[in-house]
C-alpha positions in Angstrom: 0.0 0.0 0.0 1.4 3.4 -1.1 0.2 6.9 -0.3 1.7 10.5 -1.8 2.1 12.8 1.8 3.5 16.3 0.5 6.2 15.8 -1.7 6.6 12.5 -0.3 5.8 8.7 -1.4 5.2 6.4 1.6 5.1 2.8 0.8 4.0 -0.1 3.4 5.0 -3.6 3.5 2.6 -5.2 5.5 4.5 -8.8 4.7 7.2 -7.2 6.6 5.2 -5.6 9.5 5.3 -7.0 13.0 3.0 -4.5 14.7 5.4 -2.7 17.1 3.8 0.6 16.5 7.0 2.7 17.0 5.4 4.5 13.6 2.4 5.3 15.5 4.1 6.3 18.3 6.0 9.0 16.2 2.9 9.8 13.6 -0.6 8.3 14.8 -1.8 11.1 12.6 -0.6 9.1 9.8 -0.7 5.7 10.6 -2.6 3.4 12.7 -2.5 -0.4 14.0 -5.6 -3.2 12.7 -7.5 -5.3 13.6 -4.8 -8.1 12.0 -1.9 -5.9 14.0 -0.8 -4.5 11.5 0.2 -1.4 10.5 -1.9 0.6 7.7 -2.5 4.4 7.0 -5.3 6.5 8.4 -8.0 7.2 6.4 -7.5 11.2 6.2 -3.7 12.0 6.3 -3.7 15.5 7.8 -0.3 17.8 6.5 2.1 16.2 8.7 5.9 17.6 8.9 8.4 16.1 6.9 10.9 15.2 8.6 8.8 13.6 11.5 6.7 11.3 8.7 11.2 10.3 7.7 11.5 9.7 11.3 8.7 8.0 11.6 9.2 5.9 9.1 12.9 5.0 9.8 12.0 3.5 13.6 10.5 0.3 12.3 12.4 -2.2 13.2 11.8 -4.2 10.1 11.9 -1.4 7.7 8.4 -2.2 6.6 7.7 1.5 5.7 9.9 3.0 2.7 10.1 6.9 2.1 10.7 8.6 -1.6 11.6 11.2 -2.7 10.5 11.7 -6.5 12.7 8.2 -8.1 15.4 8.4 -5.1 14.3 6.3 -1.6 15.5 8.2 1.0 14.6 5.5 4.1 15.6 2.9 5.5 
């Protein structure tokens, strides 16, 4: 699952995702947990600052969540 935030692509692997919610923690605007324990994206994604949603995003501890920018993936 894949969702344009700003200038930013944000791309979930949920076959990688164990649930530890450290994304939520960071951006629960953004992401939540479901019913399967897994993470997905909220249904509204409010403007969220950048480098948080990269932050955010780099705390998973199984790099389930990928960041671009344009072509170039900037995390992990």
């Amino acid at each position: 699952m894949e969702r344009d935030i700003g200038d930013l692509t944000i791309e979930i692997d949920r076959t990688l995702c164990i649930g530890s919610g450290s994304c939520v923690g960071l951006a629960s605007e953004t992401f939540e947990i479901d019913e399967q324990n897994l993470v997905r994206f909220q249904d509204e994604t409010p403007d969220i600052d950048p480098e948080r949603l990269k932050e955010a995003c780099a705390v998973c501890p199984v790099d389930a969540l990928r960041v671009y920018d344009g072509d170039e993936q900037i995390v992990p």
